[in-house]
Structures are given as structure tokens and as C-alpha cells.
C-alpha positions as CSV (number, residue, x, y, z in Angstrom):
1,X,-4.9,15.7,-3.4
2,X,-3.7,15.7,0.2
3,X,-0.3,14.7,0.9
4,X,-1.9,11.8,3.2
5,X,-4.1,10.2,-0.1
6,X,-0.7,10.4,-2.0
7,X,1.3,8.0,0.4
8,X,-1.9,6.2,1.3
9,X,-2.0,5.6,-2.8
10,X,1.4,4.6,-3.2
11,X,1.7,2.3,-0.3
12,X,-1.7,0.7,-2.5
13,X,0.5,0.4,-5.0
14,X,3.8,-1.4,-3.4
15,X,1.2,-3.6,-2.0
16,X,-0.7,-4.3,-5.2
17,X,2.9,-4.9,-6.8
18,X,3.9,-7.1,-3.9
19,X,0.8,-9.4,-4.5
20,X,1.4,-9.5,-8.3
21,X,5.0,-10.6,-8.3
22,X,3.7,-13.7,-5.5
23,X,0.9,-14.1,-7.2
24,X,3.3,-14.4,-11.3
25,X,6.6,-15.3,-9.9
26,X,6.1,-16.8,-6.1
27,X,8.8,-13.7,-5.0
28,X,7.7,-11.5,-2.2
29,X,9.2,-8.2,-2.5
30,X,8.7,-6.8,0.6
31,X,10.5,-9.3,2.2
32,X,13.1,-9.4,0.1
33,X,13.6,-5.6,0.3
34,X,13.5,-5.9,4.3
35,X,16.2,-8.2,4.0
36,X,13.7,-11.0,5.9
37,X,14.8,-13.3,3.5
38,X,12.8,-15.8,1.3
39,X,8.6,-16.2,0.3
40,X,6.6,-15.6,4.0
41,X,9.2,-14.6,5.6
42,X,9.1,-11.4,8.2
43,X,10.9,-9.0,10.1
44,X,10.3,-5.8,12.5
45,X,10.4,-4.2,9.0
46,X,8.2,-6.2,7.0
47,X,6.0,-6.4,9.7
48,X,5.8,-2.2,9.2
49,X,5.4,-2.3,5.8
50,X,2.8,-4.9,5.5
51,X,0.6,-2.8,8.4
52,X,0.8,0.1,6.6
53,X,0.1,-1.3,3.5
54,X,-3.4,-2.6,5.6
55,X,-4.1,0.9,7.1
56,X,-3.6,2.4,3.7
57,X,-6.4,0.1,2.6
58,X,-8.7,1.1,5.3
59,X,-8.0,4.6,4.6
60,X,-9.3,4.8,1.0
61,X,-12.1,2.3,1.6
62,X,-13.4,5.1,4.4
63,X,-12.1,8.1,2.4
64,X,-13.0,6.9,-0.8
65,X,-16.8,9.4,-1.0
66,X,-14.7,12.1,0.3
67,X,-12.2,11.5,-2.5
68,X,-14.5,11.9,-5.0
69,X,-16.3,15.0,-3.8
70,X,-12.6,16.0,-3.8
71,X,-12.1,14.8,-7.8
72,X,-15.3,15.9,-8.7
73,X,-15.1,19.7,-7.6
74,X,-11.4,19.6,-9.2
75,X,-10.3,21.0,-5.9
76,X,-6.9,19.2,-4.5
77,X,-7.7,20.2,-0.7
């Protein structure tokens, strides 16, 4: 796996865990992490985070046939 599918994946995955704990508990993580304070709230920070989290998105929706030629093959290129 390139090193660029591994942080897009993991920023998936802060997102996906940022949406689940709003979504069960009403608490948004990132902006409690970015010290924006409470549910909605944003910073410079959060701001970052939550754009990234986006572009990540659009990465593996675009990559994703590449991916699996990738996984398929068994090859980590």
C-alpha cells in the first residue's frame, strides 16, 4: 500500500469515528481535540482536519479501481 492510501485511510477513519460519536453521543471529537470547544464548533485547526478528512474522501472514491488492481495483484506499490 502506498504511504499516501495509508493516511488517506486513517484520516477515513478519524472521520468515520468523528461522525459516530455525533451521530451516538452528540460529541464532536475533532473539535474537542482542536480545543474549538463544544458540538459545531471550529477553529483554523478543525477547519484542517475536517478538509482533509474531505480530500481523503475524494482520494479513495478516484483511487478506489486503482486500489484494487493494487490488492488484487498482492503488490503494495
Amino acid at each position: 500500500m502506498k504511504a499516501i492510501d495509508a493516511i488517506m485511510a486513517a484520516l477515513l477513519v478519524v472521520g468515520g469515528l468523528n461522525w459516530g460519536l455525533v451521530a451516538l453521543a452528540n460529541f464532536d471529537l475533532v473539535a474537542f481535540v482542536t480545543g474549538a470547544g463544544g458540538f459545531g464548533a471550529k477553529n483554523a485547526l478543525g477547519v484542517l482536519v475536517y478538509g482533509l478528512v474531505g480530500v481523503a474522501a475524494l482520494y479513495q472514491g478516484f483511487m478506489w479501481r486503482s486500489m484494487q488492481r493494487r490488492w488484487a495483484d498482492g503488490v503494495a506499490r
